[in-house]
C-alpha positions as CSV (number, residue, x, y, z in Angstrom):
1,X,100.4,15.2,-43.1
2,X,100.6,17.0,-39.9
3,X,100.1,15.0,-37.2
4,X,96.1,15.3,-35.0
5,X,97.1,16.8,-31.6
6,X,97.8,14.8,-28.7
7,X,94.8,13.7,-26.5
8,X,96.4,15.9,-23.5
9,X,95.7,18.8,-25.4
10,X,91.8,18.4,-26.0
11,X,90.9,17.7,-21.9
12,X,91.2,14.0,-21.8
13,X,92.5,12.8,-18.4
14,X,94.4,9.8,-19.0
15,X,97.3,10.5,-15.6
16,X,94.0,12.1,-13.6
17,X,92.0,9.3,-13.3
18,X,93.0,6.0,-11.9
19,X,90.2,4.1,-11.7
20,X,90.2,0.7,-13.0
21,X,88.1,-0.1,-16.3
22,X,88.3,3.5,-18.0
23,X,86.5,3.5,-20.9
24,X,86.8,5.7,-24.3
25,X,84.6,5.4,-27.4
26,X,86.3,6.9,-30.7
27,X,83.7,8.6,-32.6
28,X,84.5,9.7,-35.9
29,X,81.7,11.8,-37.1
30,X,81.9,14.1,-40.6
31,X,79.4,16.4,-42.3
32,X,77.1,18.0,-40.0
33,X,75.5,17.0,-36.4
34,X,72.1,16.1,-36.6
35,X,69.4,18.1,-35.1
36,X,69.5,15.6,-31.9
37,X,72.8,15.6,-31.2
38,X,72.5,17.9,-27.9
39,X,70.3,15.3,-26.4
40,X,72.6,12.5,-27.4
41,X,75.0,14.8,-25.2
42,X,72.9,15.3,-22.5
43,X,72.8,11.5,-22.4
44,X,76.6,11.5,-22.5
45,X,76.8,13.4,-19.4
46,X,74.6,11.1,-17.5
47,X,77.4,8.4,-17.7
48,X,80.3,10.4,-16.1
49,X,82.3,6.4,-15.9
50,X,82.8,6.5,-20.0
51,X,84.1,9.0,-22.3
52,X,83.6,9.9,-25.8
53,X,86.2,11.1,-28.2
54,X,85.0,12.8,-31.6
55,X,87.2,13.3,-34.9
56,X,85.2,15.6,-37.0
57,X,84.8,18.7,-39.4
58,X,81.1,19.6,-37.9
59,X,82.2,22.7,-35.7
60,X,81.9,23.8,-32.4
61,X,78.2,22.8,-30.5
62,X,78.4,25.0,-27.5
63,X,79.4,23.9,-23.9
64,X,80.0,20.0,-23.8
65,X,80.2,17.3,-20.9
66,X,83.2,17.1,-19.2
67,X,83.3,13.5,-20.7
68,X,82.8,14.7,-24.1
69,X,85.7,15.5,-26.4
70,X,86.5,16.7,-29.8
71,X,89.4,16.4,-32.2
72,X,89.0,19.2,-35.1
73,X,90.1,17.9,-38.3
74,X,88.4,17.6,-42.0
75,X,87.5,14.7,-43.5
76,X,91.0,15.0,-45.9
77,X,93.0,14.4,-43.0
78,X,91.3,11.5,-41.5
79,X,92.1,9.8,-44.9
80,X,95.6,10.8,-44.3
81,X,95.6,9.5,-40.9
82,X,94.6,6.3,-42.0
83,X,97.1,6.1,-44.7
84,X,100.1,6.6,-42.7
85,X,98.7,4.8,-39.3
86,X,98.0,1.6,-41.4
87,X,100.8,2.0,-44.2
88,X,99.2,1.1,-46.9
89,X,96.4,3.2,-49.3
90,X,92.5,2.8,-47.7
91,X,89.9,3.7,-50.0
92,X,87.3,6.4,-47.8
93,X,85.1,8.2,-50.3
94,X,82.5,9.3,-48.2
95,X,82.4,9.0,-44.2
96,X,80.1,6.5,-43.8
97,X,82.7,4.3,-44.9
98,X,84.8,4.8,-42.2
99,X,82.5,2.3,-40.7
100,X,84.5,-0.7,-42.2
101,X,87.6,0.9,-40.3
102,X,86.3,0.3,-37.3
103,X,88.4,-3.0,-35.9
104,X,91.6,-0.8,-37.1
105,X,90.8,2.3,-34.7
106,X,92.9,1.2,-32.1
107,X,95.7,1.3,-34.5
108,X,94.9,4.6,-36.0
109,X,94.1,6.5,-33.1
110,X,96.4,4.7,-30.9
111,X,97.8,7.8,-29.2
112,X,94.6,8.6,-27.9
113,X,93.9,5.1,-26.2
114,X,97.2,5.0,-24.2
115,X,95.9,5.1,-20.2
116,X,92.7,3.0,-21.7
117,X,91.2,-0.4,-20.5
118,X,88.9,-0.3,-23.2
119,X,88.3,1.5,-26.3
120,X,85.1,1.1,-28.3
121,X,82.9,3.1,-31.1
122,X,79.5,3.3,-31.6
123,X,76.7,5.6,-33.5
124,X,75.3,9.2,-32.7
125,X,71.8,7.7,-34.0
126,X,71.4,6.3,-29.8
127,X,70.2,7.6,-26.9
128,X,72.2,6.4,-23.6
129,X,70.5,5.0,-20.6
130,X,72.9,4.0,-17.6
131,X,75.8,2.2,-19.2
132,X,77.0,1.2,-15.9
133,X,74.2,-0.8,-15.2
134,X,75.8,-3.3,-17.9
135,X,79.3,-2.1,-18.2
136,X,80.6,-3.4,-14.7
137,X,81.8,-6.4,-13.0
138,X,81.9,-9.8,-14.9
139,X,81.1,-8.0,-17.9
140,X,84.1,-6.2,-17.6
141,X,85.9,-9.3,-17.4
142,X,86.0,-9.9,-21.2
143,X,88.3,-9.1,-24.1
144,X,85.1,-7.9,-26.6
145,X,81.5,-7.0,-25.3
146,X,78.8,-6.9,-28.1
147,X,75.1,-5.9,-27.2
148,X,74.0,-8.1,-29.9
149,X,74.8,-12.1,-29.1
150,X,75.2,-13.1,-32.3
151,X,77.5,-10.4,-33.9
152,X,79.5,-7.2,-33.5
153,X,77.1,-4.6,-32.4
154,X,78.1,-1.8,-34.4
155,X,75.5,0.9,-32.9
156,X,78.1,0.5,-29.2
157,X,81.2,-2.3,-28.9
158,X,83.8,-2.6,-26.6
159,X,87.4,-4.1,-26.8
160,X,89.5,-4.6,-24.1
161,X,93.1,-2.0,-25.0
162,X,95.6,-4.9,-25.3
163,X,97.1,-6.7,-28.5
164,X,95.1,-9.5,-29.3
165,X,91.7,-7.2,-29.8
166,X,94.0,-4.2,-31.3
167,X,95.4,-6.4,-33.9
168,X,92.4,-8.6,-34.4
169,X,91.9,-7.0,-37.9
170,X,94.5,-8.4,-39.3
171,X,93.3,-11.7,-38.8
172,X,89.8,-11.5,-40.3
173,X,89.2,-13.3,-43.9
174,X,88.8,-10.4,-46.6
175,X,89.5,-7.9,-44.7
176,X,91.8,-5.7,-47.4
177,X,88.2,-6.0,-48.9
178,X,87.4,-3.4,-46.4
179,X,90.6,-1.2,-47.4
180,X,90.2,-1.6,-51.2
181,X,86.5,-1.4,-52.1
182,X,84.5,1.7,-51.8
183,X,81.2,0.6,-51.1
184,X,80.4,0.1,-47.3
185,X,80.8,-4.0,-46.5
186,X,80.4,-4.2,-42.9
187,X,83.2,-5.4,-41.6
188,X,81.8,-3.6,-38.4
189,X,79.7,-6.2,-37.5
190,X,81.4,-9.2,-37.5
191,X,79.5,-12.6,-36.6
192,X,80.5,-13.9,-33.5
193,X,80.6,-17.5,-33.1
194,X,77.0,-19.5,-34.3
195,X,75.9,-16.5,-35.1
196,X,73.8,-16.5,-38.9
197,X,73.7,-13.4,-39.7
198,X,71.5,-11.5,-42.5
199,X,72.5,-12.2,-46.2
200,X,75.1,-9.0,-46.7
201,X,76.7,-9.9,-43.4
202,X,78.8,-12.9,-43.9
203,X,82.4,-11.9,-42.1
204,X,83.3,-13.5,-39.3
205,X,85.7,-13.5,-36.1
206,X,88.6,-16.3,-37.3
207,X,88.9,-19.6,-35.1
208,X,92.1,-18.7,-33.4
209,X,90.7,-15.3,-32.3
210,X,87.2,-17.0,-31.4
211,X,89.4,-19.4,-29.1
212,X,91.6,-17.1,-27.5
213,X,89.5,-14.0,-26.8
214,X,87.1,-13.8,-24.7
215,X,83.8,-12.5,-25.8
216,X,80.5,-11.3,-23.8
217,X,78.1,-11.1,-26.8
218,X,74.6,-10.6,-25.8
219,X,71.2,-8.7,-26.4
220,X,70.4,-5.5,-24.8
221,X,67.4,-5.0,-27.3
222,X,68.6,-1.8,-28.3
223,X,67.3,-1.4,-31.9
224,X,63.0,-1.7,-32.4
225,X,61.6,-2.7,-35.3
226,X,64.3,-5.3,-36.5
227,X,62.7,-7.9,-39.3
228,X,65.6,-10.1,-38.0
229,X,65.1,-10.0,-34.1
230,X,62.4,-10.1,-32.3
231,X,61.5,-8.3,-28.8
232,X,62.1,-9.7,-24.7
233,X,58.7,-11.4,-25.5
234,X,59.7,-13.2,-28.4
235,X,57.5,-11.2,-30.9
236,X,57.3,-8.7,-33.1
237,X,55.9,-6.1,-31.2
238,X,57.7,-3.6,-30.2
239,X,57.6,-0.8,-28.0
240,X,56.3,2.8,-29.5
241,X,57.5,5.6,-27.3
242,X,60.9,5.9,-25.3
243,X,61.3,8.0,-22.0
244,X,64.8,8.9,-20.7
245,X,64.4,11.0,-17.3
246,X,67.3,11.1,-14.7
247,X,69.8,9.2,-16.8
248,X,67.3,5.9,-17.2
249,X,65.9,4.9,-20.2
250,X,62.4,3.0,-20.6
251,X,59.8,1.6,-22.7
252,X,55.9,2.0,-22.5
253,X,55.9,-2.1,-23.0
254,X,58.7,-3.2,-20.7
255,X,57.8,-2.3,-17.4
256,X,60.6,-2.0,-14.9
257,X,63.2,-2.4,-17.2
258,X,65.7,-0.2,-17.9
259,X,67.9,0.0,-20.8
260,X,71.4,0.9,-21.8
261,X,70.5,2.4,-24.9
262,X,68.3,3.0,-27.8
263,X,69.5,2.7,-31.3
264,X,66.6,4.7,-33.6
265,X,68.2,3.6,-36.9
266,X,64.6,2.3,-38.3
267,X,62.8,5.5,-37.0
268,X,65.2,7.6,-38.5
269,X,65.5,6.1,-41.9
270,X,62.0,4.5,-42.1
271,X,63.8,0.8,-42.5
272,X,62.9,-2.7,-41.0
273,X,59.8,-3.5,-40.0
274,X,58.9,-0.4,-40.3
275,X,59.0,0.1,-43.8
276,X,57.5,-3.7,-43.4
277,X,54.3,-2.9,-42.2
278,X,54.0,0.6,-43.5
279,X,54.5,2.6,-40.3
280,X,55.1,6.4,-39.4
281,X,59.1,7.6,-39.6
282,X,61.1,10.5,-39.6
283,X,61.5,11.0,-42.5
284,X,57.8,12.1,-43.3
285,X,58.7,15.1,-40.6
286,X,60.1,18.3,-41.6
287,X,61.3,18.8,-37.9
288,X,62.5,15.8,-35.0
289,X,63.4,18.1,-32.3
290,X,60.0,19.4,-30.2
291,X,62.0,20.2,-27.2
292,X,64.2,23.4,-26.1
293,X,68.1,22.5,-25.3
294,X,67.6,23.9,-21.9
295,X,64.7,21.5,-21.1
296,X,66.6,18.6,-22.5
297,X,67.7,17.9,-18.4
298,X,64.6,17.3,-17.1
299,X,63.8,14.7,-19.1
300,X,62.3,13.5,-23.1
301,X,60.2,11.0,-25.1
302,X,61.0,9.6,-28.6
303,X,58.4,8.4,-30.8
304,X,57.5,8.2,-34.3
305,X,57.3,11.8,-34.5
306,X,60.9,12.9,-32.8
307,X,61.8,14.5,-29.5
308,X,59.1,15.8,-27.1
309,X,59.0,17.2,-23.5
310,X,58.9,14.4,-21.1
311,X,55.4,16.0,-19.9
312,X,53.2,17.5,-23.1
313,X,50.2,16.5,-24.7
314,X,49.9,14.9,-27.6
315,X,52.6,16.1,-29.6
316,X,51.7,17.7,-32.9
317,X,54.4,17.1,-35.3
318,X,55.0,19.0,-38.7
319,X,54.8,16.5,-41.6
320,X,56.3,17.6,-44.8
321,X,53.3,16.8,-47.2
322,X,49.7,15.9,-46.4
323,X,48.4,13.0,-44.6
324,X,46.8,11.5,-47.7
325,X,49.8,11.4,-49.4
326,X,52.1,10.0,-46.7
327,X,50.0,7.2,-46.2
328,X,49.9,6.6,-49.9
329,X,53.8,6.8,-50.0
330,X,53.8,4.5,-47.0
331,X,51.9,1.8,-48.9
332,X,53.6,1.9,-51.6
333,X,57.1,1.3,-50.0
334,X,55.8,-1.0,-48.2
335,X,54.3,-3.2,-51.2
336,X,57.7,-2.7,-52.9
337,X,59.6,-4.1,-49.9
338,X,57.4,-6.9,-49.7
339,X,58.2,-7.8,-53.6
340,X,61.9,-7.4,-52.8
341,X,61.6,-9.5,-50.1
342,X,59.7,-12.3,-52.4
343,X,61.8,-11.8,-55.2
344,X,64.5,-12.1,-52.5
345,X,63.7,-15.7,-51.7
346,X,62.1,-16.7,-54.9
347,X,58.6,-16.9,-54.1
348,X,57.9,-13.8,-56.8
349,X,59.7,-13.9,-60.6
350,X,62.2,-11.7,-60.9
351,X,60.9,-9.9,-63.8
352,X,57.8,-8.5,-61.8
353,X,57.1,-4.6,-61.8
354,X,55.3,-3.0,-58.9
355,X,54.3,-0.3,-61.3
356,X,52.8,-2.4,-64.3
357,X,51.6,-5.3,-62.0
358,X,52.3,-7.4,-64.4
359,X,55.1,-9.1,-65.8
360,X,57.5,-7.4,-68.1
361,X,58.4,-8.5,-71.5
């Protein structure tokens, strides 16, 4: 396999900048970018401290923050890379899997971290606030720095470029698991110490690591609509529109706070307590992108219905069937989760069919 070209060659400044606590999230991304992706950009650029670092096959997305970077290679090759970095075979049938990977970046891309105090990954499904609101000072102090405090956030981590967090890995129970298997198994988020956990997330950080790194693990509430955590009030009600304006990110129910990011999984795939409760989501919209990319500077809301102008009127967004018929589809998924979710811890038989109503033979 030929080799991925040095870092040097794709505008990283590892000799230009000496500043202490450089930062570089590695961002392997395959298929196509979304239709957000120049505002997650725009975000990017906002946070001139960090830099991002992309492996991908999606193409060229016109001019990019200087803090922005891009590795061409197809999706073939990053299973090669792996292969050879790790010396053994790694099972990646699709690219969400390289998910489970994640703890082994620094190995497999560990040309590109050299000059690094930290290396990281994270999501494209975010929106950045000011990261250096967080990312500074005691914080900084630390060997792994989670946004969630009871496990590896995998939406945006951080792991200090030396050998006990590069290597850490290898010292996680099952992990060839994660090598072998070719479903997803997130090995991404790890539980951190006391942490519980939702049922398909059972890995956690060994003792001897937990004892010997240092971990900052805490909650930036960066992902609404959670069925597992609730909001800053200790509720379940959270905030319905997002405004990002001048680099700082807020919520119409948090007032005077600003936030280091949003994570719009559940919008996006109509999950959590969204799906819960029956609520509007993305994917009832033929189009999540209401504003121009030479608008996307001055500023944006997010909402149930995508990406508007920071100032417009009540956006109007273009649904892909008829009102009716979303809300019946809403319903329905939302009775069938709630069956899951009593079959799930036994309160409903198993043999119970949301279409019949009745039991089956």
């Amino acid at each position: 396999m030929k080799n991925p070209t040095r870092p040097q060659s794709y505008g990283l400044k590892n000799s230009a900048k000496e500043e202490a606590n450089r930062i570089l999230f590695l961002m392997p991304y395959f298929g196509r970018w979304p239709e957000w992706f120049f505002i997650f950009l725009e975000t990017c650029k906002h946070n001139p401290s960090v830099e991002w670092l992309f492996f991908t096959d999606c193409g060229e997305v016109g001019p990019a923050p200087s803090n922005v970077h891009f590795v061409h290679m197809p999706f073939a090759e990053m299973r090669s890379l792996a292969f050879q970095k790790l010396g053994r075979s790694v099972k990646l049938p699709m690219p969400h899997k390289i998910c489970d990977l994640r703890l082994c970046y620094a190995k497999i891309f560990d040309e590109f971290i050299a000059g690094y105090d930290f290396w990281g990954f994270g999501d494209i499904d975010v929106v950045y606030g000011d990261l250096s609101g967080v990312l500074k000072g005691k914080v900084l102090t630390h060997d792994i720095i989670s946004f969630h405090k009871d496990h590896l956030s995998g939406h945006l981590c951080l792991f200090r470029n030396n050998e006990i967090t590069n290597t850490l890995y290898t010292r996680i129970k099952n992990f060839e698991d994660a090598l072998d298997s070719n479903d997803y198994l997130i090995f991404d988020e790890l539980l951190l110490p006391g942490g519980t956990g939702y049922s398909s997330q059972q890995k956690y950080i060994d003792d001897e690591s937990s004892r010997s790194l240092s971990i900052c693990a805490f909650e930036a509430f960066s992902t609404p609509f959670s069925l597992h955590k609730p909001w800053i009030d200790g509720t379940f009600r959270f905030p319905t529109e997002w405004t990002w304006e001048n680099g700082q990110l807020t919520s119409d129910i948090d007032a005077g706070r600003r936030f280091p990011y949003l994570h719009f999984m559940c919008w996006k795939e109509g999950t959590g307590a969204i799906a819960a409760h029956g609520k509007r989501h993305w994917r009832e919209l033929r189009r999540l992108v209401y504003i121009d990319p030479s608008e996307v500077k001055n500023g944006f809301r997010i909402n149930c219905y995508g990406f508007h102008p920071l100032r417009t009127d009540k956006p109007r967004p273009d649904f892909i069937d008829a009102q009716w018929k979303l809300f019946l589809r809403r319903t329905k998924n939302m009775v069938r989760f709630q069956l899951e979710e009593g079959r799930r811890k036994g309160l409903i038989p198993s043999s119970f069919s949301l279409s019949s109503g009745v039991q089956d033979d």
